[in-house]
C-alpha positions as CSV (number, residue, x, y, z in Angstrom):
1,X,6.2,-38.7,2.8
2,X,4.2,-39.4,5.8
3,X,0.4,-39.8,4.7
4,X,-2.5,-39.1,6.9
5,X,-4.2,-42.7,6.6
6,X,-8.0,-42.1,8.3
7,X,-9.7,-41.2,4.8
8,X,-13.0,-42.2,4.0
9,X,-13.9,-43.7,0.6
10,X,-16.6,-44.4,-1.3
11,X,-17.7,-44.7,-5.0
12,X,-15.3,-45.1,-7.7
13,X,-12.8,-43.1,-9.2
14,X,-14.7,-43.0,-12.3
15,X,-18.0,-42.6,-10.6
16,X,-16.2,-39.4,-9.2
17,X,-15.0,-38.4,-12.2
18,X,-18.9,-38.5,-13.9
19,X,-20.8,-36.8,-11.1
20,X,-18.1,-34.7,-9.7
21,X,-15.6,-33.9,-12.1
22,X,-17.5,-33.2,-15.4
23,X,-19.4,-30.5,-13.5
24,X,-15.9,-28.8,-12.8
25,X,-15.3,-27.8,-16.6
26,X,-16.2,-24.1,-17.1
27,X,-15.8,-23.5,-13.2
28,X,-12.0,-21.8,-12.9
29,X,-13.5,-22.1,-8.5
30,X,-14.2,-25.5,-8.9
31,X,-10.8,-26.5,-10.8
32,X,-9.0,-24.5,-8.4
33,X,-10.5,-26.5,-5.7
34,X,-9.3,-29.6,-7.5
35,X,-6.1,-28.6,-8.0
36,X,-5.6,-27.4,-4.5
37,X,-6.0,-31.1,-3.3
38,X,-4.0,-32.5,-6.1
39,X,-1.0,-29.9,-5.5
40,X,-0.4,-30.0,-1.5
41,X,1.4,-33.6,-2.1
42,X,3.7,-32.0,-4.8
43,X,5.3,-29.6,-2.1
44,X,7.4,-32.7,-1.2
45,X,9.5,-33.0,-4.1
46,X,9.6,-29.0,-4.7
47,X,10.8,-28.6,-0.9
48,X,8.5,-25.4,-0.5
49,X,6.9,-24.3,2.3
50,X,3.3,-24.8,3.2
51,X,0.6,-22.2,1.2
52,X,-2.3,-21.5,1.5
53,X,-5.8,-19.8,0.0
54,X,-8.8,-17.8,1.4
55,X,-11.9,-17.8,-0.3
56,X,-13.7,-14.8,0.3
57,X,-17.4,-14.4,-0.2
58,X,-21.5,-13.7,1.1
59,X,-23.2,-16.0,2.8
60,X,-24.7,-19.1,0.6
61,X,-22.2,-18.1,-2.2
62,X,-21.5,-21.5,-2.9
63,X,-17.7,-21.3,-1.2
64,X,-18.2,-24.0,1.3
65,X,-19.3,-26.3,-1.2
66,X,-16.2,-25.4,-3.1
67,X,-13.8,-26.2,-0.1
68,X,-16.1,-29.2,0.2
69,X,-15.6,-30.1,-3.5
70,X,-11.5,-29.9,-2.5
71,X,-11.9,-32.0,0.8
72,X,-13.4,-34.6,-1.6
73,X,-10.5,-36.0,-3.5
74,X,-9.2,-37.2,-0.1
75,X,-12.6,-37.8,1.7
76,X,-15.9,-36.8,3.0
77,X,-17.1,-33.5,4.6
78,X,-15.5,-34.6,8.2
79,X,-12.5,-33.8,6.4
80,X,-13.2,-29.9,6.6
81,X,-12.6,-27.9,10.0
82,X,-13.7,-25.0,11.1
83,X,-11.7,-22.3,12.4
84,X,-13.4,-21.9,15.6
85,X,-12.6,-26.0,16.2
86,X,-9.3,-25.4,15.2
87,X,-8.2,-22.6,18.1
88,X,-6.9,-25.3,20.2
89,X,-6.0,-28.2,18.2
90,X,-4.8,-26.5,14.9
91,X,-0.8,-28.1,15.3
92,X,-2.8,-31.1,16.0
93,X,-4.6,-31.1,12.5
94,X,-1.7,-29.9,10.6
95,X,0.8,-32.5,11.8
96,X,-1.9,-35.1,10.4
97,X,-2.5,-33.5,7.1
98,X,1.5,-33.2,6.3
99,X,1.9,-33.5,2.4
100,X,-2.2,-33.1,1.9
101,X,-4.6,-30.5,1.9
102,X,-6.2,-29.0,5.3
103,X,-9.3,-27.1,4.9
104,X,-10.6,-24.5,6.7
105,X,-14.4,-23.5,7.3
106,X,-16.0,-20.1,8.2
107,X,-12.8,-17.7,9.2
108,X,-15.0,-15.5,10.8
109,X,-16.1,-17.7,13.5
110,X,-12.3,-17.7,15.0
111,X,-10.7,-15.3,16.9
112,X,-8.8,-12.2,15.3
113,X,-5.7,-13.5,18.0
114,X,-5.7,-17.0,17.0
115,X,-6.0,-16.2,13.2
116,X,-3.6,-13.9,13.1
117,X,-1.0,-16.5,14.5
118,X,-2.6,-19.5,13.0
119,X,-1.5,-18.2,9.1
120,X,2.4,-17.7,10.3
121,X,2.4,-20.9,12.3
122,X,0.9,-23.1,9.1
123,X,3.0,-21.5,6.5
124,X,5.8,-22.1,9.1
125,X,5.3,-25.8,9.1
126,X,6.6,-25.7,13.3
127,X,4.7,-25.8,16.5
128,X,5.5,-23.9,19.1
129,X,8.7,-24.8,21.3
130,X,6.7,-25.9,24.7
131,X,8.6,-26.5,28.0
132,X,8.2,-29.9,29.6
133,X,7.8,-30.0,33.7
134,X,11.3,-30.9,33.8
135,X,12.1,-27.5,32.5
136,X,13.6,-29.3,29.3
137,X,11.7,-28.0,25.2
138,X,9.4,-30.9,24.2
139,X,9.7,-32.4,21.0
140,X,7.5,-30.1,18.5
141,X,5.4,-31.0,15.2
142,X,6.4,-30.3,11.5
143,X,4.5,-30.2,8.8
144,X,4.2,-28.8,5.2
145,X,1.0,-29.1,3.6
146,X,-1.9,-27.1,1.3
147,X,-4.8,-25.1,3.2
148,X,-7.8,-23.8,1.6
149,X,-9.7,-21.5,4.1
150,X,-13.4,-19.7,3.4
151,X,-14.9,-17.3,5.2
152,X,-17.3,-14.3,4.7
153,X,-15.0,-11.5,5.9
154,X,-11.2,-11.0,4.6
155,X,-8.0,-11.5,6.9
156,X,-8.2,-7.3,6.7
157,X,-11.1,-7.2,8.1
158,X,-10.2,-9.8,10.4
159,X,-7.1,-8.4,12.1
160,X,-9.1,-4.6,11.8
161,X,-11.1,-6.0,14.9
162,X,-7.6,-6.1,17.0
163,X,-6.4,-2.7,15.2
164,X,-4.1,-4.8,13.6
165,X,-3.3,-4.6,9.4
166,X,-2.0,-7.7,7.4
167,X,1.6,-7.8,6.9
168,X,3.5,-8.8,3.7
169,X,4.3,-12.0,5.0
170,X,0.5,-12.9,5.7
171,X,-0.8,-12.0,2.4
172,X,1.6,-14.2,0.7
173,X,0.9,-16.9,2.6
174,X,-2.9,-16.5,2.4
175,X,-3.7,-15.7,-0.7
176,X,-7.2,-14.4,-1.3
177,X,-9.8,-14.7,-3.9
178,X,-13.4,-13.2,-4.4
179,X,-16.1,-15.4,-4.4
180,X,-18.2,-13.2,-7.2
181,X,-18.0,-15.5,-10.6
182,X,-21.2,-15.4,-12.0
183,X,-23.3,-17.2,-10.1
184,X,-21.5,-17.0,-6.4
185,X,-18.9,-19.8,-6.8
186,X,-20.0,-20.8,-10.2
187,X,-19.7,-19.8,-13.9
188,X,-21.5,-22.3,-16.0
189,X,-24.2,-24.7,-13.9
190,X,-24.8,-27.4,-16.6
191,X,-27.7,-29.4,-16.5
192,X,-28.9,-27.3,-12.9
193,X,-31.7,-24.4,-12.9
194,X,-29.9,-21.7,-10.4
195,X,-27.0,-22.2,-8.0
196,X,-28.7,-23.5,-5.7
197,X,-29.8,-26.4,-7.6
198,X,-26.4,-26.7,-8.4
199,X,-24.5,-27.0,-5.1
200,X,-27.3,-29.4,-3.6
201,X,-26.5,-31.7,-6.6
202,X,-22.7,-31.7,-6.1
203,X,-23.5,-32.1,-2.3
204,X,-25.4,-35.2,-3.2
205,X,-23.0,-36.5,-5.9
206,X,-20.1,-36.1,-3.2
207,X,-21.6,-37.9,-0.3
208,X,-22.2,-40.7,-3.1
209,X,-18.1,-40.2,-4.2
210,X,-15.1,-39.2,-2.2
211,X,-11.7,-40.6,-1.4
212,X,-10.4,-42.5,-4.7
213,X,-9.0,-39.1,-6.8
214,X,-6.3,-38.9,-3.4
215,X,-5.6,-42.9,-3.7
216,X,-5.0,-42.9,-7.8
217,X,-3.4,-39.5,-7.7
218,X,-0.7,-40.7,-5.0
219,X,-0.2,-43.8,-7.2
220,X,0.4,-41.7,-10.3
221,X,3.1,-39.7,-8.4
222,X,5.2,-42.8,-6.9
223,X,5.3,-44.1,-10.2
224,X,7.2,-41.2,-11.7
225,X,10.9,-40.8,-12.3
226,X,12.8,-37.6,-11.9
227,X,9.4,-35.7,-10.6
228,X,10.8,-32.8,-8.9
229,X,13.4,-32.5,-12.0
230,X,10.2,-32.5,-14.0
231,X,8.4,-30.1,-11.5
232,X,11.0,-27.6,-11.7
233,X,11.2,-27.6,-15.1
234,X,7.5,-27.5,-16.1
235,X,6.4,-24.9,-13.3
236,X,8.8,-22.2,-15.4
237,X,6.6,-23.0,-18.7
238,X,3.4,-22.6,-16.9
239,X,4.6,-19.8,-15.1
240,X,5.2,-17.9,-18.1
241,X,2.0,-19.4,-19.7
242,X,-0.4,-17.6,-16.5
243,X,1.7,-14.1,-16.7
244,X,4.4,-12.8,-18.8
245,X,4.8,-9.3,-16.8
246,X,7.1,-8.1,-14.4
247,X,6.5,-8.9,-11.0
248,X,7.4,-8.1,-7.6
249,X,8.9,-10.5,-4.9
250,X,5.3,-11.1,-3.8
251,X,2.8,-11.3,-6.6
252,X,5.4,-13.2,-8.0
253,X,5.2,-15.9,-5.1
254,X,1.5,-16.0,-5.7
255,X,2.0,-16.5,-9.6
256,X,4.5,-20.0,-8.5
257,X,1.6,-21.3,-6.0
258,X,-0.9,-20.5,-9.1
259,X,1.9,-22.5,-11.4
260,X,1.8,-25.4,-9.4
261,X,-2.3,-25.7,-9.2
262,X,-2.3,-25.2,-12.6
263,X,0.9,-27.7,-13.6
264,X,-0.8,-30.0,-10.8
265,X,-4.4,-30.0,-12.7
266,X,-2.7,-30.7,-15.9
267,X,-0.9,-34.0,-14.8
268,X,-4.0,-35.0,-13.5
269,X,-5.3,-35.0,-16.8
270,X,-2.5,-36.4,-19.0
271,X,-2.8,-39.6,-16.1
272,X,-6.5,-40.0,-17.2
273,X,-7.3,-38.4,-13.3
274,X,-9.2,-35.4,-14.0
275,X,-11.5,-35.3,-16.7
276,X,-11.4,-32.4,-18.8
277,X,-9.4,-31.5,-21.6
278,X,-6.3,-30.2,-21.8
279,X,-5.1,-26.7,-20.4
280,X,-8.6,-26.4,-18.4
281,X,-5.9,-26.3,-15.1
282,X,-4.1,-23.3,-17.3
283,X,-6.6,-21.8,-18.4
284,X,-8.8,-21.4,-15.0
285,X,-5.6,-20.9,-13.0
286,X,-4.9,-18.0,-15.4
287,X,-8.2,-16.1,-15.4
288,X,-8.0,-16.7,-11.0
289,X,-4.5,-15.1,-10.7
290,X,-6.0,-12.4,-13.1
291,X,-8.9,-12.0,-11.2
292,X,-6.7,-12.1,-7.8
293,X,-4.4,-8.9,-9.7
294,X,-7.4,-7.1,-10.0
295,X,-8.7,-7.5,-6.2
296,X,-5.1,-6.6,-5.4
297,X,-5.1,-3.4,-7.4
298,X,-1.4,-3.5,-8.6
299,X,1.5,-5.8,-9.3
300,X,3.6,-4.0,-6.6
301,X,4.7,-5.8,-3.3
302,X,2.6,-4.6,-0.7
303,X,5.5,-2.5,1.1
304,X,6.1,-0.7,-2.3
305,X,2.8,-0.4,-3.1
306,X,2.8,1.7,0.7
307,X,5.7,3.6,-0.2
308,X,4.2,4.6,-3.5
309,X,1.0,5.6,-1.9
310,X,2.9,7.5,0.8
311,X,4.9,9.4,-1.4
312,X,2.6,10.6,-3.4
313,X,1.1,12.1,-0.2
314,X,4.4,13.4,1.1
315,X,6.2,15.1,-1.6
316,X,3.0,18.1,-2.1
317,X,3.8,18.8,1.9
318,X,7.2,18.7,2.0
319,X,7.3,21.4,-1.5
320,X,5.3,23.4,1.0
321,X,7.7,23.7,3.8
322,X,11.7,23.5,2.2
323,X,13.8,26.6,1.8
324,X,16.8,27.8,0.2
325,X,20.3,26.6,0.7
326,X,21.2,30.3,2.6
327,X,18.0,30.5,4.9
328,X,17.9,29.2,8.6
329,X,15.6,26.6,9.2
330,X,12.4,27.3,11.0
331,X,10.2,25.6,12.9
332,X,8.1,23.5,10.3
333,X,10.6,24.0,7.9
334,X,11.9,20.6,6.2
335,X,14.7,20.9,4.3
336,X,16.6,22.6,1.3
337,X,16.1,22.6,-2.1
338,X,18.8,22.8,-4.6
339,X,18.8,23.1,-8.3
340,X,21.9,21.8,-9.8
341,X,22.2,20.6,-13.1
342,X,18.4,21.1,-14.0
343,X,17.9,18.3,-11.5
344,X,15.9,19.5,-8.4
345,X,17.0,17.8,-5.5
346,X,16.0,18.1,-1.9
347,X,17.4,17.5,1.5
348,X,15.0,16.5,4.2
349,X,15.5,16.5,7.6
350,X,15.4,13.2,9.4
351,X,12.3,14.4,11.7
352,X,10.4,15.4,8.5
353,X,11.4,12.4,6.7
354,X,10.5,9.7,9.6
355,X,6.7,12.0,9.7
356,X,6.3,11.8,5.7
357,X,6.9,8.3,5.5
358,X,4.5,7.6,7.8
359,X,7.6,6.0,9.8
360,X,6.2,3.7,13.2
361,X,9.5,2.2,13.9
362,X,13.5,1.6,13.1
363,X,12.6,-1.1,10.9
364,X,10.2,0.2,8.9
365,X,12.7,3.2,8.3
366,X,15.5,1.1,7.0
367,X,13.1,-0.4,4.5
368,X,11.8,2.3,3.2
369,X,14.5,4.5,2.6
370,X,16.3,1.6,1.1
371,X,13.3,1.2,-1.3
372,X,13.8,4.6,-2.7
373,X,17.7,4.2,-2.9
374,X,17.4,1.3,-5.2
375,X,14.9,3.2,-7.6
376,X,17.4,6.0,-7.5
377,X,14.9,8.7,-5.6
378,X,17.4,8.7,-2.5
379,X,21.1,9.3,-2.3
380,X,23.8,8.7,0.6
381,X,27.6,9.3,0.6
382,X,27.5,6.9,4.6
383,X,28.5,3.9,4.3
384,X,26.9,0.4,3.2
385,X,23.6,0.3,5.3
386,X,23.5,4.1,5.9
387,X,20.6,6.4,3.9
388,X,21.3,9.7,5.3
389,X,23.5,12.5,3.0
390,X,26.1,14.5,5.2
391,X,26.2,18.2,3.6
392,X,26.4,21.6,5.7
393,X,24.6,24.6,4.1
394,X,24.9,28.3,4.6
395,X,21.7,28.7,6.5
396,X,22.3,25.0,8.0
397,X,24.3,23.4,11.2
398,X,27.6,21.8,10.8
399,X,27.4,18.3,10.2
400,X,23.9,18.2,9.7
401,X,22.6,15.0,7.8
402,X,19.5,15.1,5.6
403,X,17.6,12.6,3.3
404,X,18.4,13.6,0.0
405,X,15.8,12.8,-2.7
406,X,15.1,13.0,-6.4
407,X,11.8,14.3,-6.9
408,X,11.7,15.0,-10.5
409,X,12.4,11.2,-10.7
410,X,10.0,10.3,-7.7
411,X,6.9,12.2,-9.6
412,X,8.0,10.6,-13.3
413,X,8.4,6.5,-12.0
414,X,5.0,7.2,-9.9
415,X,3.2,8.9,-12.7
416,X,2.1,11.6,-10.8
417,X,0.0,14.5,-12.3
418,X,1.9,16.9,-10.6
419,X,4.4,18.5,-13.1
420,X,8.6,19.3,-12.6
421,X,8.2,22.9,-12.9
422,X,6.0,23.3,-10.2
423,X,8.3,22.0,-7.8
424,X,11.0,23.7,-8.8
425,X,12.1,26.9,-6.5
């Protein structure tokens, strides 16, 4: 691993442990924090790609002193960025903090642009391919590494200013999580009178102590045997120890980066690095990834969570407009519906299909439509890749194709309220 070697350290490791990391216990923000520092080294042996997390909160919430309480298991607060510093130097800063943690200040002080290819480019782990003046691609940077980001808006709100909405791939690899606990970042403020008084006193302790939790924890890790045998194998227990439902592709990405903060905070602990007791890590990482379900609003990955939400827009329209098997279509007419079996089925034209799904390019259709054929609300007789159902009707044009759907089945997996008979003709 290459490690970035301009730390700053002062103060013990136990001296950090006293004044730093006994205030952690009964702060699921603050042992996140922790275990966001101590789990960026362990992408190494796991060969995964760089992750990341966005802290979202008001103004004097307490989450800068959180991505300050991260940044200072490796260093001081010169550690921490901002975004706006970042703009033109963020490869720069990545390339040094391969295999550590990066951290990321105030989100809403950079650009919508840069942000929204910053979270891409430092999941990627790649620079961009740069031509030299001899027309020939200079060498580019690689990286893999941790990033903790705060900010007062979300990346939502932050792409809304270009008219742009977050795509699947940036909401896995940013995962955000509501500053709200009970007081701002904090649940439980020990010995202190109010937050405040509680985030000045860290602030002090970690100006006193910063820098030895990296050194030892590195040390720990080069001392181990089989570690990503181990990691493997103990990221599946904690796994199922955060969450034992069903998930899709990406909450259940985000419940493996939770695994590996939590599995990370607990080996800290058994090496005597950390000092709580044990299954604090769990524990907090459980009641985060709980609390990041609920900010999420479903378990669904975000393009089937769409499709749902389209769907149950769509199918009340198209009821409206289909007619039987014998009659011409019309104009605003969308397709037949047939009754065979019991089963209602209906055959929507592509035109009315491509406006109910909310369709905005080729892509986007494909997806979709193969979404509802592996839930069994759409069936083709085309061939592997095709979702369109070849069948001529009396009213209808030879060789017509149509979309045919199930939507008895649609209304009973998306627990709608409306009922089979009344779409029935």
């Amino acid at each position: 691993m290459l490690i970035f070697r301009k730390i700053r350290i002062l103060g013990s490791l136990h001296s950090w442990q006293q004044h730093i990391g006994r205030l952690c216990e009964g702060n699921p923000l603050m042992v996140f924090a922790c275990c966001t520092a101590l789990a960026a080294p362990l992408l190494h042996w796991l060969n995964w790609d760089s992750c990341g997390f966005h802290l979202v909160g008001n103004s004097k919430s307490g989450k800068t002193t959180v991505l300050i309480l991260s940044a200072s298991l490796y260093s001081n607060r010169s550690y921490c960025y901002t975004w706006r510093a970042t703009a033109n130097g963020l490869e720069a800063i990545a390339t040094s903090r391969n295999d550590m943690l990066l951290c990321l200040d105030e989100l809403h002080q950079a650009s919508p642009e840069d942000v929204d290819q910053a979270i891409y480019m430092l999941a990627n782990g790649v620079s961009k391919i740069r031509g030299s003046k001899e027309g020939f691609a200079t060498k580019t940077n690689r990286w893999r590494l941790g990033f903790l980001s705060t900010g007062e808006i979300s990346l939502s709100e932050t792409l809304a200013q270009i008219q742009k909405t977050v795509r699947a791939g940036q909401e896995a690899r940013f995962i955000e999580l509501p500053v709200a606990r009970q007081y701002g970042a904090f649940d439980y403020l020990h010995s202190a009178m109010n937050s405040k008084e509680f985030a000045e006193m860290l602030d002090r302790n970690m100006a006193a102590n910063h820098g030895t939790v990296f050194l030892a924890w590195i040390e720990y890790l080069s001392k181990q045997p089989n570690l990503a045998e181990y990691l493997r194998t103990e990221l599946a227990k904690i796994r199922e120890k955060l969450s034992k439902s069903q998930h899709g592709n990406q909450t259940g990405y985000a419940l493996d980066r939770f695994a590996l903060l939590a599995l990370a905070g607990e080996m800290a602990i058994a090496a005597g690095i950390m000092p709580w007791g044990p299954n604090e890590a769990i524990n907090s990482m459980r009641n985060l990834y709980e609390c990041w379900l609920d900010n999420r609003g479903h378990h669904h990955d975000s393009e089937e969570h769409a499709l749902r939400r389209i769907l149950a827009h769509a199918l009340p329209l198209w009821e409206l407009a289909l007619v039987e098997p014998s009659q011409a279509l019309q104009d605003g007419d969308v397709g037949y519906v047939v009754n065979d079996n019991d089963e209602c089925e209906w055959f929507i034209t592509k035109p009315a299909f491509r406006d109910g799904l909310q369709i905005q390019h080729v892509s986007q259709l494909s997806q979709r439509a193969n979404m509802m054929k592996q839930r069994g609300w759409l069936m083709t007789n085309e061939g592997a890749g095709r979702f369109e159902f070849k069948r001529q009707f009396p009213g209808g044009k030879p060789h017509d194709r149509y979309y045919r759907i199930f939507p008895s089945k649609i209304i009973r997996d998306l627990h709608l309220n409306t009922q089979v008979s009344q779409i029935k003709h």
